[in-house]
C-alpha positions, 0 to 999 in steps of 0.5 A: 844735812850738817857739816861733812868732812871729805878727802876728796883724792881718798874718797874719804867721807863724813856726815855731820850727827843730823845725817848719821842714820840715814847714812849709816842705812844708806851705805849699809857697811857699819861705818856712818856716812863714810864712802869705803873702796879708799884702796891703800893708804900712803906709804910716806910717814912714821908708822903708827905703833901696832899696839895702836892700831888695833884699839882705840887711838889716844888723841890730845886736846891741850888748850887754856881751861884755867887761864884768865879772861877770855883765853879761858872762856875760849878754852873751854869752848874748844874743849866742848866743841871737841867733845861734842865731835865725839859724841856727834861720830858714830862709834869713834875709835879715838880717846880724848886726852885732855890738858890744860895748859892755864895758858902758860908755855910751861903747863903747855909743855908739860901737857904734850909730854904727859899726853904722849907718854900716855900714848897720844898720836896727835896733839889738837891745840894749843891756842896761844902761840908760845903754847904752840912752840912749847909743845911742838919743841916736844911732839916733833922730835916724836914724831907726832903731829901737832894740829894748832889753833893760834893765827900767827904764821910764825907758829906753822911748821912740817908737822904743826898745822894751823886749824885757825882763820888766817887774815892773810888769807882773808885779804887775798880773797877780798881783794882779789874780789875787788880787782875782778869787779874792776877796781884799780886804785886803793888806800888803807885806813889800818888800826896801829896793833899787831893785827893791823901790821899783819894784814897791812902786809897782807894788803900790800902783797895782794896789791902788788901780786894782782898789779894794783896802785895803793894811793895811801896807808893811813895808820891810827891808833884806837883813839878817837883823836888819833881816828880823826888825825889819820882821816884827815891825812887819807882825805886827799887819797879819797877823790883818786881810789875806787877802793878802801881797806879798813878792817877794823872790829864792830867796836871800832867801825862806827866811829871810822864809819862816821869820820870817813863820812864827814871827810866826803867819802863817797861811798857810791864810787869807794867800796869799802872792804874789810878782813874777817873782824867784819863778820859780826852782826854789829859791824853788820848794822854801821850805816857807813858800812853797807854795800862794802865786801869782807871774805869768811867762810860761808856762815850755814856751816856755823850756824848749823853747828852753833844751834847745836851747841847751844842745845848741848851746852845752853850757851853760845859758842865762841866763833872758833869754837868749830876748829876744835870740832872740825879738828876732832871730826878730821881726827877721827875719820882719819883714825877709822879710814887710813891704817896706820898712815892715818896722821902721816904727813901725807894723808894730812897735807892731801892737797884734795883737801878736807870740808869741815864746819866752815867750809873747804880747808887743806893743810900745806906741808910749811903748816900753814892752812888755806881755806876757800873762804866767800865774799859777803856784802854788808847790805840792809843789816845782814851780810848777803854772799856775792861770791861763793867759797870753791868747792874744791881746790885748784890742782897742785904740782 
């Protein structure tokens, strides 16, 4: 069996393509792999427009197809794994709009009113930050939700959520992992960028809620020079914490790996401990790295619908590529279970939550999005879970 979506408090359900016959036969009610008796859908929230509700529900997809380097590979990305969703539900009653937003605040723009004038209840993307603010500066005064994949918080709002892996997230979840095994004293080594302020943050405020010594923060910028210099400062730290964290990207990790080796790091009495940047098969062969704990989604997810998609598409998908997929998915299980509550605030931030590509996920009401994300361990070249995602969430007030 493939992925499955789930709103758990709903009774809300859907299987992945692989398991669509079977369920479609098992459940006998001519809708694939979805539980029916969801009683009434919530009160709260805009309604959706009759001359909705009745046909197909336009959806949009706005993301960055002709914008230069990478963002454009990654939009083109999102938008197969978006259509691959489609084709992979039985019988959809949503229509993609989609727009390219070339990866500028202006086409964005452009884009969300062009799709709601066309009808869209929902807009799934953009990718960039600013594309965000853009387009949320148009759905919000609609009244219609906006569904993200940027990674800066600064971007979640009532009614903006972010479908994206958060770092902070990841950092809790590693270090909270850490403290449980018995780890008290820690430093960082952090790469000078905006990411290493961001989980910098991260580390700090996880250290402090769990009541833990941070012995050093060592900062460097990507050079090898100012590498060496920064190991040098947190060598003295080295002999007093039982724990390091360093999340840095495959491309990096080696030389850290070798420099923390020749300050005398013992990496038998020092867990080293990453972020999500570990989780690539690179980072995965640095000798210096194995043993050290990083927190992701549990990988089966992925790799089920990777295969799939390089079937389809002939090529490997982008690791985020399954938001968009699982962003699709949610969209269309909700168009076919909830009325026209279906993308209300309250059947969006159900606090059950929902299961996707990579595992448990839920969107808060601020925008922001907590998954339950594994601990996996570097060991002997592959990355091995020593402590499971949740399979639900813990009960809300």
């Amino acid at each position: 069996m493939s992925e499955t979506m789930i709103n758990r408090r709903s009774g809300l359900k859907f299987l992945g393509a692989s398991a669509l016959s079977t369920s479609l036969a098992a459940c006998g009610s001519g809708l694939p792999g979805f539980d029916t008796g969801l009683g009434s859908p919530p009160a709260a929230g805009p309604a959706t427009p009759p001359s909705a509700t009745a046909g197909v529900v336009p959806v949009a997809l706005i993301v960055p197809l002709t914008a230069g380097g990478q963002g454009g590979i990654v939009g083109n990305a999102l938008k197969n794994a978006a259509e691959m969703a489609l084709a992979e539900f039985q019988n959809p009653n949503i229509r993609l709009i989609v727009k390219d937003d070339a990866g500028t605040t202006d086409a964005a723009r452009t884009g969300a009113q062009e799709a709601l004038a066309e009808g869209a209840e929902v807009i799934i993307g953009p990718l960039f930050a600013p594309s965000v603010q853009a387009v949320a500066s148009v759905a919000r005064p609609a009244g219609r939700p906006v569904i993200a994949f940027s990674t800066d918080q600064a971007v979640a709002a009532p009614g903006v959520y972010l479908m994206s892996f958060v770092a902070e997230l990841e950092v809790s979840r590693v270090i909270s992992y850490a403290v449980q095994q018995g780890r008290r004293s820690f430093a960082a080594l952090i790469p000078d960028t905006a990411y290493g302020r961001v989980v910098e943050a991260a580390f700090q405020q996880a250290c402090a809620q769990r009541q833990v010594r941070v012995v050093a923060i060592e900062r460097f910028a990507l050079d090898q020079g100012k590498l060496q210099e920064a190991v040098g400062r947190l060598t003295p730290a080295l002999a007093q914490i039982d724990a390091l964290f360093t999340p840095e990207t495959a491309d990096t990790l080696p030389a850290i790996g070798q420099a923390l080796q020749g300050a005398g790091l013992n990496s038998q009495r020092v867990k080293l401990l990453g972020s999500g940047v570990w989780n690539d098969a690179r980072a995965f062969r640095v000798l210096q790295l194995q043993g050290g704990w990083f927190a992701a989604p549990e990988a089966s997810g992925f790799n089920a619908f990777a295969q799939r998609y390089q079937a389809r598409f002939g090529s490997a998908p982008t690791r985020i590529a399954s938001l968009a997929y699982t962003a699709v998915t949610l969209v269309a299980a909700l168009a076919r279970q909830q009325g026209t509550q279906r993308f209300s605030e309250a059947v969006l931030t159900n606090s059950s939550g929902f299961e996707g590509v990579d595992g448990l996920f839920r969107f808060r009401r601020d925008g922001m999005i907590e998954r339950g994300l594994a601990v996996l361990e570097v060991r002997n070249g592959t990355a091995v879970t020593v402590s499971a995602a949740p399979r639900e969430f813990a009960r809300t007030a």
